[in-house]
C-alpha positions in Angstrom: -14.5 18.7 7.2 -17.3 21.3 8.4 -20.5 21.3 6.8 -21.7 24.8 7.1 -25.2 24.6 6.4 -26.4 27.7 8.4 -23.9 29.7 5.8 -25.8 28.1 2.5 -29.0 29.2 1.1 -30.1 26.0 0.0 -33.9 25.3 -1.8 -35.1 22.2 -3.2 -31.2 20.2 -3.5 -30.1 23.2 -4.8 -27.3 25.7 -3.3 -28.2 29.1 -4.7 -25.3 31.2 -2.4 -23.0 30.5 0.4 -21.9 33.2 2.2 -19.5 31.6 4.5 -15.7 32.1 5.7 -14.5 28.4 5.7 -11.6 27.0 4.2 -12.8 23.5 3.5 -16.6 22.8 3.1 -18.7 19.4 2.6 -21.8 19.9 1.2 -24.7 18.5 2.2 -25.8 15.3 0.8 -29.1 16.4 -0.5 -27.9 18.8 -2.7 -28.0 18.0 -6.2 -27.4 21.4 -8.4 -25.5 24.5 -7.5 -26.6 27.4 -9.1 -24.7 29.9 -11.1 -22.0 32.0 -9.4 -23.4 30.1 -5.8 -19.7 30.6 -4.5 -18.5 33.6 -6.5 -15.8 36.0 -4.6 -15.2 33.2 -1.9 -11.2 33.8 -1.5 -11.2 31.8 1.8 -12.3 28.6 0.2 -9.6 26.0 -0.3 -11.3 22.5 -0.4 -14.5 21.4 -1.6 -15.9 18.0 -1.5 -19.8 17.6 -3.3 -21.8 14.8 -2.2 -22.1 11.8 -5.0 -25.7 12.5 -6.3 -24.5 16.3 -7.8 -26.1 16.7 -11.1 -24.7 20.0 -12.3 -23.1 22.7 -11.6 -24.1 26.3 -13.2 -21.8 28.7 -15.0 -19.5 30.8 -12.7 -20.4 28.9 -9.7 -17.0 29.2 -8.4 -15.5 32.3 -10.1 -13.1 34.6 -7.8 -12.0 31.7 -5.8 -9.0 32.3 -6.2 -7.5 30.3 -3.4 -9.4 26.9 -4.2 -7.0 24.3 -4.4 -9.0 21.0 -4.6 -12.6 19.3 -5.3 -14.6 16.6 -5.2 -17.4 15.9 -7.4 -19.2 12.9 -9.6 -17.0 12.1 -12.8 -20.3 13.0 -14.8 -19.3 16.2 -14.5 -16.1 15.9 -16.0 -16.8 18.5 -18.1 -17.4 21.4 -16.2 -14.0 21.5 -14.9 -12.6 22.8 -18.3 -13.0 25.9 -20.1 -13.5 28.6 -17.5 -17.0 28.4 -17.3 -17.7 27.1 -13.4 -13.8 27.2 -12.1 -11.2 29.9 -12.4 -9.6 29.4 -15.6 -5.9 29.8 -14.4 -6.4 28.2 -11.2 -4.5 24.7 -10.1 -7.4 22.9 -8.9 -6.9 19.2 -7.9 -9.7 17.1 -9.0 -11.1 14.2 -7.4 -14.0 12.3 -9.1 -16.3 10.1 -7.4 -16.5 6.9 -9.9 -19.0 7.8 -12.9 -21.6 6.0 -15.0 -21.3 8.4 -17.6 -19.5 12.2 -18.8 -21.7 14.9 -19.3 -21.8 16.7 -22.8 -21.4 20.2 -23.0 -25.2 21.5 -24.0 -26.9 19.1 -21.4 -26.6 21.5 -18.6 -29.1 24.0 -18.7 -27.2 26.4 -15.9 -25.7 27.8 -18.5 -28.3 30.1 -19.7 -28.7 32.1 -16.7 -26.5 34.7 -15.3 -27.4 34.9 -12.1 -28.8 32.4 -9.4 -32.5 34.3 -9.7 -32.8 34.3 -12.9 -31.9 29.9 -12.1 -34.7 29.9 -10.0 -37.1 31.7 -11.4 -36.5 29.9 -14.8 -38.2 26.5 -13.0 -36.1 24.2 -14.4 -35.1 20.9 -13.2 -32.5 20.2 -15.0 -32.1 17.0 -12.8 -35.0 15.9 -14.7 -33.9 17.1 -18.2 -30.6 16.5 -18.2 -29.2 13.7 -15.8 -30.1 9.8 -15.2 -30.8 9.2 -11.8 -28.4 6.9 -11.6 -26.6 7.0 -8.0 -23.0 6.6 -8.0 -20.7 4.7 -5.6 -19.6 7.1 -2.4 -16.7 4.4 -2.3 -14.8 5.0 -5.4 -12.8 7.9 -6.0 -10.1 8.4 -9.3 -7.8 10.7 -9.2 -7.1 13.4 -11.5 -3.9 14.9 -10.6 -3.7 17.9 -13.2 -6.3 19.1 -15.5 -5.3 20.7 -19.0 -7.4 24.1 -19.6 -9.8 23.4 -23.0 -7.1 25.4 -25.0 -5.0 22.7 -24.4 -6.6 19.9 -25.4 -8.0 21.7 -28.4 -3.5 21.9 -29.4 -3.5 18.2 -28.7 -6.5 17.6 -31.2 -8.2 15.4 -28.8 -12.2 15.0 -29.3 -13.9 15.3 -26.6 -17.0 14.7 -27.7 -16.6 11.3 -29.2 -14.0 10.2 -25.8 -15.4 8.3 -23.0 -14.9 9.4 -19.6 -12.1 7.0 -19.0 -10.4 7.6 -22.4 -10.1 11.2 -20.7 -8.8 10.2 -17.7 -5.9 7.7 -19.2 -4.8 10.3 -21.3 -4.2 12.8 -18.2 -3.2 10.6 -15.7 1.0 10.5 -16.2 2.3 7.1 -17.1 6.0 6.1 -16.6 7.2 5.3 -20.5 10.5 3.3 -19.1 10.7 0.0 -20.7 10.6 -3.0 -18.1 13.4 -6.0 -18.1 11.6 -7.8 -21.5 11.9 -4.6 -23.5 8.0 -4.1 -23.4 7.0 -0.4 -22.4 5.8 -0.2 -18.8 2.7 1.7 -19.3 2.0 -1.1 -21.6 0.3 -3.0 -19.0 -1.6 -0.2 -17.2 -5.2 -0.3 -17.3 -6.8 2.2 -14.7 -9.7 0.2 -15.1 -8.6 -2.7 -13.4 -8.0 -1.0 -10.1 -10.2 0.8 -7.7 -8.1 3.3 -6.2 -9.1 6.3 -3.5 -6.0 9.2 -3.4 -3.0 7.6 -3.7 -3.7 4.3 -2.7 -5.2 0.7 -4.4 -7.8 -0.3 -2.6 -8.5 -3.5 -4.7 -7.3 -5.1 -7.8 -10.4 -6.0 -9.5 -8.6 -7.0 -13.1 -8.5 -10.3 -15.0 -5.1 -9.7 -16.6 -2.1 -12.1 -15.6 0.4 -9.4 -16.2 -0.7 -5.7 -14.8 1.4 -2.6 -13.8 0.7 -0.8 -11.1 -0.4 3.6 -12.0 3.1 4.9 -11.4 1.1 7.9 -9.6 0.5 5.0 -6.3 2.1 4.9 -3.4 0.4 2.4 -1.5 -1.1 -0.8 -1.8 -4.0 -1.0 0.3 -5.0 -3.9 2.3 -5.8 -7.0 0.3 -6.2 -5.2 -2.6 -4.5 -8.3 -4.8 -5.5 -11.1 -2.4 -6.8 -14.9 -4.2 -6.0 -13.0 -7.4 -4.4 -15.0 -10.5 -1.9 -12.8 -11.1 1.6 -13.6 -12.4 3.8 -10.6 -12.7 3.0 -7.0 -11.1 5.0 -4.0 -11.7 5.4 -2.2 -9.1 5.0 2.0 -9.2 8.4 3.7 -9.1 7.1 5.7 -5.9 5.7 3.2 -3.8 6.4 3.4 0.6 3.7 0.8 1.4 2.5 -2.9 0.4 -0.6 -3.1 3.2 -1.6 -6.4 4.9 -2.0 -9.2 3.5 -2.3 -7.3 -0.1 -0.6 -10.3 -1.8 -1.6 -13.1 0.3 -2.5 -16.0 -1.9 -1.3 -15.0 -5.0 -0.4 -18.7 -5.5 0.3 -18.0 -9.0 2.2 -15.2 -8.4 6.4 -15.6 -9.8 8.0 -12.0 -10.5 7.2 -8.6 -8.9 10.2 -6.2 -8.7 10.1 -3.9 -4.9 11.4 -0.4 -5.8 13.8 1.6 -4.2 11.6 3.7 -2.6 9.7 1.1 -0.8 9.6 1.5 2.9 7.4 -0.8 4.4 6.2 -4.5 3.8 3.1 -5.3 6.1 1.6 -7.8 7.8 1.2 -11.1 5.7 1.6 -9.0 2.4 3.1 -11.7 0.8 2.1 -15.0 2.9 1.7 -18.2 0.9 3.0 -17.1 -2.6 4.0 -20.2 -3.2 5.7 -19.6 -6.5 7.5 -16.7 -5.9 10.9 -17.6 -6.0 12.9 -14.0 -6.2 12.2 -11.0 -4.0 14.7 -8.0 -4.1 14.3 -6.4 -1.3 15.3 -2.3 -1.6 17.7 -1.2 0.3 15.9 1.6 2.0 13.3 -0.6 3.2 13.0 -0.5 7.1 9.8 -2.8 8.1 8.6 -6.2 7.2 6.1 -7.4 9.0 4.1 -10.6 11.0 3.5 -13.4 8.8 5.3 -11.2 5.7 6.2 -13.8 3.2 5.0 -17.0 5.4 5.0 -19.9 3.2 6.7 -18.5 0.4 8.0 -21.9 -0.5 10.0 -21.0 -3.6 12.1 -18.4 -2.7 15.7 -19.6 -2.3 17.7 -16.7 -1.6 16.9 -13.5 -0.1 19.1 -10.2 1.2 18.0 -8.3 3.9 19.3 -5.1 3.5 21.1 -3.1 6.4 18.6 -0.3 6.4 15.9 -3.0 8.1 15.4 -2.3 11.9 12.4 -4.7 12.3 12.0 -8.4 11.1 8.3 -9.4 13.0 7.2 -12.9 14.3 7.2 -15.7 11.7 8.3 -13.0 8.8 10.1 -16.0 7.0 8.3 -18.9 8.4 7.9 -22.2 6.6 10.1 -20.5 3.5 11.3 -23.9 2.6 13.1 -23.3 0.1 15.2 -20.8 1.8 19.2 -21.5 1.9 21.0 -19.2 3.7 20.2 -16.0 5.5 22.2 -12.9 6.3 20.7 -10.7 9.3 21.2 -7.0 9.2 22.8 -5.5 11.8 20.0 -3.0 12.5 18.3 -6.1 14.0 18.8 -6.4 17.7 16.3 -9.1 18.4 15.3 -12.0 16.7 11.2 -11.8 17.0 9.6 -15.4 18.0 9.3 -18.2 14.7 11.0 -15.3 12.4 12.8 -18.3 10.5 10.9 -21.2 11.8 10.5 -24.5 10.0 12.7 -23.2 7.2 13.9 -27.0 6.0 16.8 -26.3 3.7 18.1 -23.3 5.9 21.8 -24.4 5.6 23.7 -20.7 6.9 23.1 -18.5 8.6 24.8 -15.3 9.9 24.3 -12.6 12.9 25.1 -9.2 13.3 27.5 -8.6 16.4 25.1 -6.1 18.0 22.1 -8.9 18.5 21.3 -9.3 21.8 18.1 -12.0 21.6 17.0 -14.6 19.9 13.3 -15.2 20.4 11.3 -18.2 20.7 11.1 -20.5 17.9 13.2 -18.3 15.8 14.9 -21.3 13.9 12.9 -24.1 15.0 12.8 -27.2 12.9 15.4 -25.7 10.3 16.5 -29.0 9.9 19.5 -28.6 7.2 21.1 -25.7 9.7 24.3 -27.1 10.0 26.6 -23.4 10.8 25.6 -21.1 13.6 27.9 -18.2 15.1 26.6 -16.9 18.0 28.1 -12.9 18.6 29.8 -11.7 21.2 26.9 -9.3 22.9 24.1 -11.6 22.8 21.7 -12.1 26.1 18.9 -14.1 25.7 18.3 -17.3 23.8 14.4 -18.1 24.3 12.6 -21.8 24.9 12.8 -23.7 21.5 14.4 -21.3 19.6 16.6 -24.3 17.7 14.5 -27.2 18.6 14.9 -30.1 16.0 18.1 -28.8 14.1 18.9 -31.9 13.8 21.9 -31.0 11.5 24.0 -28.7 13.8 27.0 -30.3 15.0 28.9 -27.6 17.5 28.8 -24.2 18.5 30.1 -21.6 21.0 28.2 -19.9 23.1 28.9 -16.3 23.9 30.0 -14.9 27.5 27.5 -12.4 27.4 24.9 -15.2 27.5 22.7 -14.9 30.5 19.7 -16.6 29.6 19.4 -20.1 28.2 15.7 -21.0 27.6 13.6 -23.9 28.3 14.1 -26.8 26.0 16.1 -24.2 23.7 18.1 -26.8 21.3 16.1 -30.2 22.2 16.2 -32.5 19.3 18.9 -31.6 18.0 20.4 -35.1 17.4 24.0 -34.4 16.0 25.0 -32.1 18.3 27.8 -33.5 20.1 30.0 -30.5 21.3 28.9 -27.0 22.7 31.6 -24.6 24.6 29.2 -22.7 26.9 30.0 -19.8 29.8 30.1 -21.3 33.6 27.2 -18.9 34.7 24.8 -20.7 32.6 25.5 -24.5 34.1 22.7 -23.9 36.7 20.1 -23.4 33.8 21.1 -25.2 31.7 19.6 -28.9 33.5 16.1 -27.4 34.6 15.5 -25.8 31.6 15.8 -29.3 29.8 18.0 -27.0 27.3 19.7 -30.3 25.9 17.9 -32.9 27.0 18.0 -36.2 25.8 21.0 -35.1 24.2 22.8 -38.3 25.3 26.5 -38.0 23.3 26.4 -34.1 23.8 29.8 -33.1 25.7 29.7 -29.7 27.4 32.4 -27.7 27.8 32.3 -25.0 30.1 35.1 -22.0 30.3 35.5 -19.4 32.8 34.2 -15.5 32.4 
C-alpha cells in the first residue's frame, strides 16, 4: 500500500491536508493526530490504514469521501467512527481496529472545536497530551468490525455507550450464529471474542482458558497453531470455515468432539497430529485436501469416511491411527502417498477405488490386523515396503496391469501363503526380495 508522503502536509505527528489521487494510502507511522477535514473532498480514496500510535482524529477529517470503503485505526477511537462527525454518515465503511487498551469518550477529543485545520494549529493544543495515555498498542492484533450501526441506531437499541467497554461494543456488533448445537445449548453460548486473537478473517491464536469454546461464526480460517498444547475439549467450528492451518490442533491431547462443517475445504499439514482422544471426525463432503502428518497419531479414532470429493490424501495423513478399523479410499485418489496408513494396528479392511494406479512406500506398513486387500484392475506401481509386516493377510490377487513390484514390498508378512501374480513380474519379484523369507508362500503366476 503506497505511502504518499510528498502528497501530505504533515507538522509535528500531525496530518493537516493531503492532497493526493490514491486509492489506498498508509500513513506514516509518526503521525499521531489528523486534523479536521485533513482528507475532505478526497473521492479517489478507497482504503486507509493509520499507524497504531493515532491519538485522534478531528471533526470532518474524512467528509466527501465518498468512495472510502475501509480503515484501519486503534480501537481507542472507537468512537469517532459513529455519528457523522469524522466519516460520511451514510457511507459503508469497513472498520478494522488495531487491539485497544481503552475507548475514547466523546468530549476527550479536543478536534472538535475547530472548524478548520488552522484554526487546529493555531489553537496549540496537544491533545496527545490532554487527552490520550501514551500507551502504545500492539501492531499485531487487529479485530474486526464487519458493520458499524450509525449513532441513531444504537440510540433505537437503548444501548449506553458511555457506561460499555470497548469490547462490550464490539460483541454486540459482531453477528453471532443463534443455532442451537447437538446438547440444546445456544451456539453463541460459548463465544468469547476475547479468547482469540484474530487478524481479518482468520484466528491466529487461541489464547482462552475455557474447555469448551466456539469458534466467531464470521472465521474462515484457522491460522497456524492457533489451538496447539491447548486444553481444550470441544470446539465448535464456524459455519463458514475453508481452512484448518498447520498443525492448528496438534496436541490437543484433551481434545474429544469438534464437528468439520460443510464448507470446509482444506485440512493442513499436521492440523490434527496426536489428538489422542479424538475418537470421531466427520469429514465434509466437499472437502478436497488433507494434508502431511494430518491426524498422525490420532489413536482413538475408529472409524473414518473419506468423502469422494477428496483428490489428495498426503504422506503419513493417517499414520499410527491405531485405533482405526477399516478404510474406504475415494476414488478421486490415484496414488497412495508414502506411510498414508502406516502402522495403523487394528486396520482390518480396507477398500480401493478402481482408478488407483500406485501405492506408495510404506503406505500400509505394519497394519498388522489387515487381513482383506483387493488390489484394482489399473494399478501400476506397488512401492518397497508398502505392506511390510501384515502379518495377518492370507491371499491376494495381483492385478495385470501391475508393472512394478518394489523392493521388500510385503516382507514379513508371515500368513501369507497364496498370491496369484501376472508372469511379467516373476523377474522382479526375486531381486527385489518382495517375499522373501516367505518360506510356505506358493506363487501362482497366470498369463497376460
Amino acid at each position: 500500500m503506497k505511502t504518499a508522503k510528498g502528497e501530505l502536509n504533515i507538522q509535528a505527528g500531525t496530518v493537516l491536508k493531503y492532497r493526493g489521487q490514491d486509492e489506498e494510502l498508509a500513513l506514516p507511522k509518526n503521525v499521531v493526530r489528523i486534523a479536521p477535514y485533513a482528507f475532505a473532498g478526497c473521492k479517489t480514496l478507497k482504503k486507509v490504514v493509520a499507524p497504531v500510535k493515532l491519538a485522534s482524529i478531528g471533526k470532518g477529517a474524512f467528509f466527501g469521501c465518498d468512495n472510502l470503503v475501509e480503515v484501519t485505526i486503534p480501537g481507542r477511537l472507537f468512537r469517532r467512527v459513529n455519528g457523522g462527525k469524522v466519516f460520511p454518515s451514510d457511507a459503508d465503511i469497513y472498520f478494522r481496529f488495531y487491539a485497544s487498551a481503552g475507548a475514547q469518550t466523546e468530549d476527550e477529543d479536543y478536534s472538535d472545536k475547530f472548524e478548520s485545520e488552522e484554526e487546529y494549529v493555531a489553537s496549540g493544543i496537544n491533545d496527545a497530551e490532554r487527552a490520550f495515555t501514551d500507551e502504545v498498542q500492539s501492531e499485531e492484533i487487529i479485530t474486526i468490525v464487519e458493520e458499524f450501526p450509525l449513532e441513531q441506531e444504537l440510540e433505537e437499541q437503548e444501548i449506553d455507550l458511555d457506561d460499555r467497554s470497548l469490547k462490550e461494543r464490539m460483541e454486540d456488533i459482531i453477528p453471532h450464529d443463534p443455532l442451537n448445537d447437538a446438547d440444546g445449548v445456544r451456539r453463541n453460548s460459548l463465544v468469547n471474542l476475547s479468547d482469540y486473537l484474530i487478524v481479518d478473517d482468520e484466528v491466529i491464536k487461541y489464547i482462552g482458558t475455557n474447555k469448551q469454546t466456539q469458534v466467531p461464526d464470521f472465521i474462515t480460517r484457522i491460522g497456524e497453531n492457533a489451538f496447539s498444547n491447548r486444553d481444550v475439549e470441544k470446539v465448535i467450528l464456524p459455519p463458514h470455515l475453508k481452512l484448518i492451518g498447520k498443525n492448528a490442533f496438534s496436541w490437543c491431547e484433551k481434545l474429544t468432539e469438534i464437528h468439520l462443517p460443510q464448507s470446509l475445504q482444506m485440512i493442513d499439514d499436521g492440523a490434527f497430529s496426536n489428538c489422542s482422544a479424538l475418537e470421531n471426525v466427520d469429514i465434509p463432503p466437499d472437502l478436497k485436501f488433507i494434508g502431511a502428518n494430518a491426524f498422525r497419531a490420532c489413536s482413538s479414532i475408529k472409524e473414518l469416511y473419506l468423502p469422494e470429493s477428496l483428490h489428495t490424501i498426503s504422506r503419513r495423513a493417517f499414520d499410527f491411527c491405531v485405533s482405526l478399523e477399516k478404510i474406504t479410499v475415494p476414488r478421486g485418489i490415484m496414488r497412495l502417498a508414502e506411510g498414508v496408513f502406516s502402522h495403523c494396528e487394528n486396520l482390518r479392511k480396507v477398500t480401493l477405488p478402481k482408478n488407483l494406479t500406485e501405492i506408495g512406500a510404506w503406505a500400509f506398513a505394519e497394519c498388522y490386523e489387515l487381513r482383506e486387500i483387493n488390489f484394482p484392475q489399473g494399478l501400476q506401481s506397488i512401492c518397497e515396503v508398502a505392506f511390510i509386516n501384515c502379518r495377518s493377510l492370507v491371499a491376494f490377487d495381483l492385478p495385470r496391469s501391475l508393472k512394478t513390484l518394489g523392493r521388500q514390498a510385503f516382507v514379513g508378512c508371515s500368513s501369507l501363503h497364496l498370491v496369484n501374480a501376472p508372469r511379467q513380474i516373476e523377474k522382479q519379484i526375486k531381486p527385489a526380495k518382495a517375499f522373501h523369507k516367505l518360506n510356505n508362500l506358493v506363487i501362482n503366476y497366470y498369463e497376460d
